[in-house]
N, C-alpha and C positions, 0 to 999 in steps of 0.2 A: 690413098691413105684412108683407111678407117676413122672409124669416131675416140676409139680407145689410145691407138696411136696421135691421134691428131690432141686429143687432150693431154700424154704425155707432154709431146714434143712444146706444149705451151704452160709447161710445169704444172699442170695436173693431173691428180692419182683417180684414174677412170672408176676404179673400184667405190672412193671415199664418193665421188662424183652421184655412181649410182645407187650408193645407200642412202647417200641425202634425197634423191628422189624416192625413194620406197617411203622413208617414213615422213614426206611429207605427200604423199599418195593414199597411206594409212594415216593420216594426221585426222582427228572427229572432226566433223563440220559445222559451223554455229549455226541457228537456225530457231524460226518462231514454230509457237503452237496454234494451232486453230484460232485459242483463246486470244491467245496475244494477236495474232490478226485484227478478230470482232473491236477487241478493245479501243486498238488503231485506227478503224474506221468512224468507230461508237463516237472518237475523240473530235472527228474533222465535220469542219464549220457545214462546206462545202462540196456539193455533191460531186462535183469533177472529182476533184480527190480523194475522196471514198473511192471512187470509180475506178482511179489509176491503183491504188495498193490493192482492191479486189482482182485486176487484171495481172498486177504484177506477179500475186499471191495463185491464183488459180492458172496461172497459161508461163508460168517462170519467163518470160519474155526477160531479155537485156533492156537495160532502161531505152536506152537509142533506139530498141526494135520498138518499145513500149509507145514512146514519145514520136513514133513516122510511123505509127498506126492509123489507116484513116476505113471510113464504113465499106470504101472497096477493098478495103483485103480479105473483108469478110466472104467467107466461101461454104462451100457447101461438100464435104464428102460422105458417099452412101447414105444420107439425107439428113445428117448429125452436122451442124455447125462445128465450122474450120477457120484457121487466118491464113493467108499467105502471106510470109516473112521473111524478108531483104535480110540476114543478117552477114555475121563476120566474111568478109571475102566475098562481098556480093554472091552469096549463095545462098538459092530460093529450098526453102524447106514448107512443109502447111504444119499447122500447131492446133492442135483438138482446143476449141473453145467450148466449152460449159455453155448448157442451155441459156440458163438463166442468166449468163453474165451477158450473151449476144443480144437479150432481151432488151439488157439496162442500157448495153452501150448502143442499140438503134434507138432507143425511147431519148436516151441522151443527146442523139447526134439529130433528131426530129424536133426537141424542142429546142436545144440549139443554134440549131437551121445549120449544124454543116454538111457543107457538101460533099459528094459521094468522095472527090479526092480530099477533102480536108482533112486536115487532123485534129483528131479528137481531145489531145493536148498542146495546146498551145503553149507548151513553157518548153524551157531549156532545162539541161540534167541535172544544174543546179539551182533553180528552182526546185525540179522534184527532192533532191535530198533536203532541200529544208522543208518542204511538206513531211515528209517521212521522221525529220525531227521535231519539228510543231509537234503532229501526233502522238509522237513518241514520250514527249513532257505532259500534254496534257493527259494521256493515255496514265498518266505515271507507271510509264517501263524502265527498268534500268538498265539494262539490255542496249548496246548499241545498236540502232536501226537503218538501215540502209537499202537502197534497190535492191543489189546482187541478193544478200539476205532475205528478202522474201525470194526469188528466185532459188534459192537452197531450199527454202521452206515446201516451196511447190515438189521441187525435186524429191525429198525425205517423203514425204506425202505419196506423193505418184509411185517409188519406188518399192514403198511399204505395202502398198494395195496391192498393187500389179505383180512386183517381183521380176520385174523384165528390164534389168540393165541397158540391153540394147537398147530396144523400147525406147528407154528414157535419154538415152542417149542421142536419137535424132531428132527427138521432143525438145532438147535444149539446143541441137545445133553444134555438138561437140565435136570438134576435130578430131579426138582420139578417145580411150574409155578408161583414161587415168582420172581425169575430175569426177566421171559417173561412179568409180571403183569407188573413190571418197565416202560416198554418200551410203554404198554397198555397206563399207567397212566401218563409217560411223555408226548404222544399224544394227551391226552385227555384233559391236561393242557394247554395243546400249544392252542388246540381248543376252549379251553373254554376262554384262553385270546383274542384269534382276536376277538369271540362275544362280551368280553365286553368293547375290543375297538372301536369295531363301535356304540358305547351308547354315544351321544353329549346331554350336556347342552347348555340352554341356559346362554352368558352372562349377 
């Protein structure tokens, strides 16, 4: 039995089915600006925390892949700093880390004193989202702030520079290239509205 007959036979119209997926596949993606980042950081007491929204923000990591990051999974490919990352389904992916960021988080994990398997955040998921909401009041953002959302944010970022959906697609660790299409087609909106703001009548 098919997917189409199998949704019938359970009194579902396959068709209605797969239009709610298109337009929430086209649906825009919420997402911060650079700015709004700096500010979030600018806001936090403590430098861990800086640390985790710079990481989450520049390597879109899942909060869980974020939070069982430790200084060995720092790697090395064609002489560019890399992470190796456990995520969904115990599947090994490497994730491009930013010079500067592998910088902060050895300098971190050195005067820290953690160990090469330690983790460089010692909190649980909800902890980080109250950090992420701290930030976010004292930042005064009004903006709901969360993990995933900076992980969107890295995504719109990365996907605008490069233009390589793929690309980005194993960058996040995506099963499929309907969530990467998301961020495709949120850009594509955004672009398609400045053109047709610059269209004037006369009055």
């Amino acid at each position: 039995m098919n997917k189409p007959q199998a949704l019938e036979k359970r009194g579902k119209n396959p068709i209605v089915v797969q239009k709610g997926w298109i337009n929430k596949t086209s649906f825009p993606v919420r997402y911060l600006v650079e700015e709004e980042v700096k500010q979030l950081c600018e806001a936090c007491k403590k430098e861990r925390n800086k640390l985790l929204i710079v990481l989450l923000f520049q390597t879109g990591l899942r909060i869980s892949e974020a939070l069982a990051l430790t200084p060995a999974s720092i790697r090395n490919f064609e002489g560019k700093p890399a992470m190796e990352i456990v995520g969904k389904g115990k599947k090994l992916r490497m994730v491009a880390l930013p010079v500067n960021l592998r910088e902060k988080l050895e300098s971190y994990a050195y005067r820290a004193r953690i160990e090469p398997s330690g983790r460089f955040f010692e909190i649980n998921r909800s902890r980080a989202w109250q950090i992420l909401n701290e930030a976010r009041k004292a930042a005064g953002i009004e903006k709901r702030v969360f993990p995933h959302l900076l992980r969107h944010s890295d995504a719109i970022i990365r996907l605008r520079k490069t233009g390589n959906p793929k690309a980005l697609q194993y960058h996040l660790g995506h099963n499929t290239p309907a969530m990467t299409l998301r961020y495709l087609s949120t850009l594509t909106q955004e672009d398609a509205l400045r053109v047709q703001q610059e269209v004037s009548f006369e009055e």
